[in-house]
C-alpha positions as CSV (number, residue, x, y, z in Angstrom):
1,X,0.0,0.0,0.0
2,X,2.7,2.3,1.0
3,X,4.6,2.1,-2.5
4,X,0.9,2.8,-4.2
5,X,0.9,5.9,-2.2
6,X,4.3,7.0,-3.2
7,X,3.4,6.2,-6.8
8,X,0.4,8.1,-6.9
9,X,1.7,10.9,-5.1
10,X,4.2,10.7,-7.8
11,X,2.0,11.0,-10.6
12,X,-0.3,13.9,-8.9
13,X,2.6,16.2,-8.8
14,X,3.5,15.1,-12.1
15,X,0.6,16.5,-13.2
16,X,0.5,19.3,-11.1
17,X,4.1,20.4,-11.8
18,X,4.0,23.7,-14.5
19,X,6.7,23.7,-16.9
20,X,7.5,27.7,-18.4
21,X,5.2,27.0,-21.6
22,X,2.9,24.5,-20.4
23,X,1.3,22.1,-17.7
24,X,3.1,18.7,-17.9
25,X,0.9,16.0,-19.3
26,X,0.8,12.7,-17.3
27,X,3.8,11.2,-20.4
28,X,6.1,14.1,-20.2
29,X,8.9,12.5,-18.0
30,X,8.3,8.7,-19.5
31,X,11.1,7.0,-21.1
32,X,10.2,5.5,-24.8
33,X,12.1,2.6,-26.6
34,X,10.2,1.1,-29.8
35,X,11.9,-1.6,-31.3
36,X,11.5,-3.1,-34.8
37,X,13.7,-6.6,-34.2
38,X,13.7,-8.1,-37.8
39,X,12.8,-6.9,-41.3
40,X,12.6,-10.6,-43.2
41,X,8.3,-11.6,-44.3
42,X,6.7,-15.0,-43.3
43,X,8.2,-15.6,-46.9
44,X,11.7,-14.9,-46.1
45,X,11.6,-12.0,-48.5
46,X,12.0,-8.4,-47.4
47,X,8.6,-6.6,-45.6
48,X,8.4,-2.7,-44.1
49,X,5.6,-4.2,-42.0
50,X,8.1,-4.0,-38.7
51,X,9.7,-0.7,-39.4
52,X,6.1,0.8,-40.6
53,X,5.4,0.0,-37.2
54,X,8.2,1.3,-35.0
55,X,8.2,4.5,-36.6
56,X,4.5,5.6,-36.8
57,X,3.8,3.6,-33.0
58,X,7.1,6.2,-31.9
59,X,4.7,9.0,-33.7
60,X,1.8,8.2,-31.6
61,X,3.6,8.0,-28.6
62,X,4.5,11.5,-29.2
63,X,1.1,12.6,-29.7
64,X,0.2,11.4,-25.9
65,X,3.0,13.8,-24.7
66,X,6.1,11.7,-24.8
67,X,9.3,12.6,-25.1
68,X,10.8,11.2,-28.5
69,X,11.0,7.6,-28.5
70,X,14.8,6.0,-28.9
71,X,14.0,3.9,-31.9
72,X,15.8,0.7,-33.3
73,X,16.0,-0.8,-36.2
74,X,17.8,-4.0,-38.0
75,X,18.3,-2.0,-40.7
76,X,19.4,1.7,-39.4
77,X,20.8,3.1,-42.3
78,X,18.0,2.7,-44.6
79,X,16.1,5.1,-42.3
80,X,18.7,8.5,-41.9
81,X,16.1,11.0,-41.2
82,X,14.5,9.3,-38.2
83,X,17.2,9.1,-35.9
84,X,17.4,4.7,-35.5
85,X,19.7,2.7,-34.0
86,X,20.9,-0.8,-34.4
87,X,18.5,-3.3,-33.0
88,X,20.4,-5.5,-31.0
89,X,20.1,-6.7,-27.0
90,X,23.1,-4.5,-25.6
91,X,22.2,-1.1,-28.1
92,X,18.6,-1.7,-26.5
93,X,19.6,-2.1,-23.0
94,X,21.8,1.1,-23.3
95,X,19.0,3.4,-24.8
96,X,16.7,2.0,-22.3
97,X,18.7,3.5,-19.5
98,X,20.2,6.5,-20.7
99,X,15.9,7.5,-21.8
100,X,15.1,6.3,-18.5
101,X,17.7,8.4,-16.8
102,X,16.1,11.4,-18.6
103,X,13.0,10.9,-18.0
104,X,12.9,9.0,-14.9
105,X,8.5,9.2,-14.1
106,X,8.0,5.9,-16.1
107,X,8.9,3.7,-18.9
108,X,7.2,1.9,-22.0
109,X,8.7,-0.2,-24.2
110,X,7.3,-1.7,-27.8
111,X,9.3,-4.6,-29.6
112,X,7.6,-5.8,-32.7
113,X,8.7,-8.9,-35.0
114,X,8.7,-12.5,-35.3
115,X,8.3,-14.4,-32.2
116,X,9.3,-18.1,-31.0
117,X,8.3,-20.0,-28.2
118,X,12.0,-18.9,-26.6
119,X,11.2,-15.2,-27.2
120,X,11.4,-12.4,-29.8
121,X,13.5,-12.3,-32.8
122,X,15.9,-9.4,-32.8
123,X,18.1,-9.5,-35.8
124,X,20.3,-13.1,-35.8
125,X,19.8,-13.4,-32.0
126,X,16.7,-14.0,-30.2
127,X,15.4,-11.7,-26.9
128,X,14.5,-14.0,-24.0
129,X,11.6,-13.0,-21.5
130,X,14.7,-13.3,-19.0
131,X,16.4,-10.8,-20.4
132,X,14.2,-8.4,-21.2
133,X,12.5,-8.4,-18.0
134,X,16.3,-7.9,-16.8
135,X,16.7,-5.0,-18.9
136,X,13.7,-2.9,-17.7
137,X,14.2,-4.0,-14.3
138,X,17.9,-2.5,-14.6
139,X,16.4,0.8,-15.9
140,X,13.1,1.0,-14.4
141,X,13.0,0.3,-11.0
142,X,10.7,1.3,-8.7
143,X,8.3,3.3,-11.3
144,X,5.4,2.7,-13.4
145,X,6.5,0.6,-16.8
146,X,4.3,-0.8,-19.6
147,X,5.8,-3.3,-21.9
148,X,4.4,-4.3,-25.3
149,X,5.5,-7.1,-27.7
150,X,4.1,-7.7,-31.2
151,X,5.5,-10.9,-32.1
152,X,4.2,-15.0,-32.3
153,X,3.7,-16.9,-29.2
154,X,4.4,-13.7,-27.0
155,X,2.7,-14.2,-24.2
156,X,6.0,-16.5,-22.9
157,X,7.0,-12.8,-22.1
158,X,4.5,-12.2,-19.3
159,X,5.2,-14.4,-16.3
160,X,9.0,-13.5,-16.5
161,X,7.6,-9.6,-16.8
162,X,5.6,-9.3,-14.0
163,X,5.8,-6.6,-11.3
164,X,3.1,-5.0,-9.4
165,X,3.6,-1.8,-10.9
166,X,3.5,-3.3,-15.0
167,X,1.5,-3.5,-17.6
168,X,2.2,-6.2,-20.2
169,X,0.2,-6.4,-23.6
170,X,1.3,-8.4,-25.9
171,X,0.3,-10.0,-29.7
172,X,-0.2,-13.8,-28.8
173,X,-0.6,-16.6,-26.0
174,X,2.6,-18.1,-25.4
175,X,1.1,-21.2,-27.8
176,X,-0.3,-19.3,-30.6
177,X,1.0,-17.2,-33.7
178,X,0.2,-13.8,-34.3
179,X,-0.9,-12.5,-37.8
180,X,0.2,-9.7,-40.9
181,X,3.7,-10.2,-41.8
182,X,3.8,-10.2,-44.9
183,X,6.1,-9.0,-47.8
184,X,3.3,-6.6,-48.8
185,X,1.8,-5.8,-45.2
186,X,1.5,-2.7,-43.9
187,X,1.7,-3.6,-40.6
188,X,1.0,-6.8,-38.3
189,X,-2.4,-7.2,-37.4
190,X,-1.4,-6.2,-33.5
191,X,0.5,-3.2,-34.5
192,X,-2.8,-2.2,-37.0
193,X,-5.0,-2.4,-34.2
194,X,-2.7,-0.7,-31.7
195,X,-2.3,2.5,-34.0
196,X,-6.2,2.2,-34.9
197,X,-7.0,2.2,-31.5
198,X,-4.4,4.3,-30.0
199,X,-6.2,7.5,-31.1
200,X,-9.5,6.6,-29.9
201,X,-8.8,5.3,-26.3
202,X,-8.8,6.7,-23.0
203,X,-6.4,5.4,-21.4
204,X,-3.7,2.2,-22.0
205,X,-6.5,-0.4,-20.3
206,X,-9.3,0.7,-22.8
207,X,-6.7,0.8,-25.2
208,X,-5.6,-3.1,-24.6
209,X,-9.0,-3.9,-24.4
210,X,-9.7,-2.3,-27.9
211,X,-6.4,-3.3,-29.2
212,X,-7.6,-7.6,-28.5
213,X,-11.1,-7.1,-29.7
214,X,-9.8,-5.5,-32.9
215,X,-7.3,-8.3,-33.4
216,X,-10.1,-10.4,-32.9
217,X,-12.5,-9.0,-35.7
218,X,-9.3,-9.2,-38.1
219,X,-9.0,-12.7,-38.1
220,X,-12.3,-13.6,-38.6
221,X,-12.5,-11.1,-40.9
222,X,-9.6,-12.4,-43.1
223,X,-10.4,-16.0,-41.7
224,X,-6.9,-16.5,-39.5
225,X,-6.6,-19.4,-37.4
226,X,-6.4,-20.2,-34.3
227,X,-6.7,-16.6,-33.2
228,X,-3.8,-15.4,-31.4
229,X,-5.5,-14.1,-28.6
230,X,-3.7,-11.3,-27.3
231,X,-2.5,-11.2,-23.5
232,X,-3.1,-8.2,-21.2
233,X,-1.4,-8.1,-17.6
234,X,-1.7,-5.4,-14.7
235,X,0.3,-5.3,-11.6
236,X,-1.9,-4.8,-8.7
237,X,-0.6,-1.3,-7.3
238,X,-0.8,-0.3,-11.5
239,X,-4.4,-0.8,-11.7
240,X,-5.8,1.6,-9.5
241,X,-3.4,4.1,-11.2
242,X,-3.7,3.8,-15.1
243,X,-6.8,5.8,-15.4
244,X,-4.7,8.9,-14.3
245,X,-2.6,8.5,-17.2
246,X,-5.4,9.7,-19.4
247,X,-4.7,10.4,-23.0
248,X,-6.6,13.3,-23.4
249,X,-3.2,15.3,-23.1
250,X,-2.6,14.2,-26.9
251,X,-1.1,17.2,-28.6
252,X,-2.3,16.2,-32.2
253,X,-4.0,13.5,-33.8
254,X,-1.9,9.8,-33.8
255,X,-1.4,9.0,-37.8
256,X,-4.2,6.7,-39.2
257,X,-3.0,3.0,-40.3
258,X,-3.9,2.3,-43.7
259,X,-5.1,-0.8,-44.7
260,X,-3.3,-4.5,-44.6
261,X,-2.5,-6.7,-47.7
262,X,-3.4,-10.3,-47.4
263,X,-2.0,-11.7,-44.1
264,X,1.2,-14.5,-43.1
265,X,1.6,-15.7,-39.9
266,X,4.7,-13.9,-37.4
């Protein structure tokens, strides 16, 4: 009880704090990382679908009030104007704590791309739920986090992510692909829904909410099975909090996801 209290304390002078130009939305002292961990299609041909992702979810974020997301990539140099970084564990781990160190009120962290019942693919290696539970428990101690991961089968990532003060959304049960990785996709089906969603939510539990019933109504619409069932986690001293962290702060509208090509399996 006593650590809910110093986290909503916390967040109330977070929001009551005035900056010179303006009063500091409930995002403005959150660290960002948004990862795109591969760039290869179900096909083993080349897709944007990942990297589509990463940079218009680091847009979005930055509509709620964010600072600007650190933003990896497995291909960095094909993107020079938006500022990427390579997308392996230790470049991750590094921008995770030196954004967290900056903007030390909270931390979220998106990593979308193929997925494996051992964890997330990120370039030739493969994230562990271990590990990246180690990373954000390095950087993030002690403060509100929420942790998102687009990929097949993972929801292996949520018992090794669990903390009282985290929320973890992510694409999949641990046993069941994901959807929309194809050479031609815009995005994957999660990431679709997340930026559909994103700009019509109230907070991050409506928007998980929205995010698995959209996911839901895409494979049957395109006739995907078994659905992947998306996974949503709360902490019990984040719950009572979340609904503080209202989005109506958003400074301009989040960009609107166009439409998918048919669908492969992530």
């Amino acid at each position: 009880m006593a650590r809910t209290a110093n986290l909503l304390i916390g967040l109330l002078l977070s929001c009551l704090a005035i900056a010179p130009a303006h009063a500091e939305g409930p995002f403005d002292r959150w660290a960002a990382v948004v990862v795109a961990g591969d760039f290869r299609a179900h096909s083993g041909g080349s897709t944007e679908a990942f990297d589509n992702a990463r940079r218009d979810v680091s847009q979005s974020l930055t509509a709620l009030g964010f600072p600007a997301p650190a933003q990896f990539s497995t291909r960095p140099k094909r993107y020079p104007s938006q500022g990427v970084a390579s997308s392996d564990p230790k470049s991750i781990q590094a921008g995770l704590a030196s954004a967290a160190e900056a903007s030390p009120a909270g931390c979220f962290v998106y990593i979308t791309s193929h997925g494996a019942p051992e964890g997330v693919v990120m370039g030739d290696k493969v994230l562990r739920p271990q590990r990246l539970a180690a990373m954000v428990d390095g950087a993030c101690p002690g403060r509100p986090s929420i942790v998102v991961v687009s990929a097949c089968f993972s929801g292996v990532f949520v018992p090794a992510l669990e903390r009282d003060d985290r929320m973890i959304l992510t694409a999949a049960r641990p046993d069941r692909t994901s959807f929309g990785c194809g050479e031609s996709d815009r995005y994957p089906y999660f990431d679709d829904c997340f930026l559909a969603e994103i700009g019509k939510a109230r907070d991050f539990v409506a928007l998980g909410r929205a995010v698995q019933a959209c996911v839901a109504r895409k494979e049957v619409d395109t006739g995907m099975t078994p659905p992947s069932e998306p996974q949503m986690w709360i902490g019990p001293e984040l719950r009572p909090l979340l609904p503080l962290y209202t989005f109506a702060k958003a400074r301009k509208p989040a960009p609107t996801p166009a439409a998918s090509s048919p669908p492969a399996g992530n």
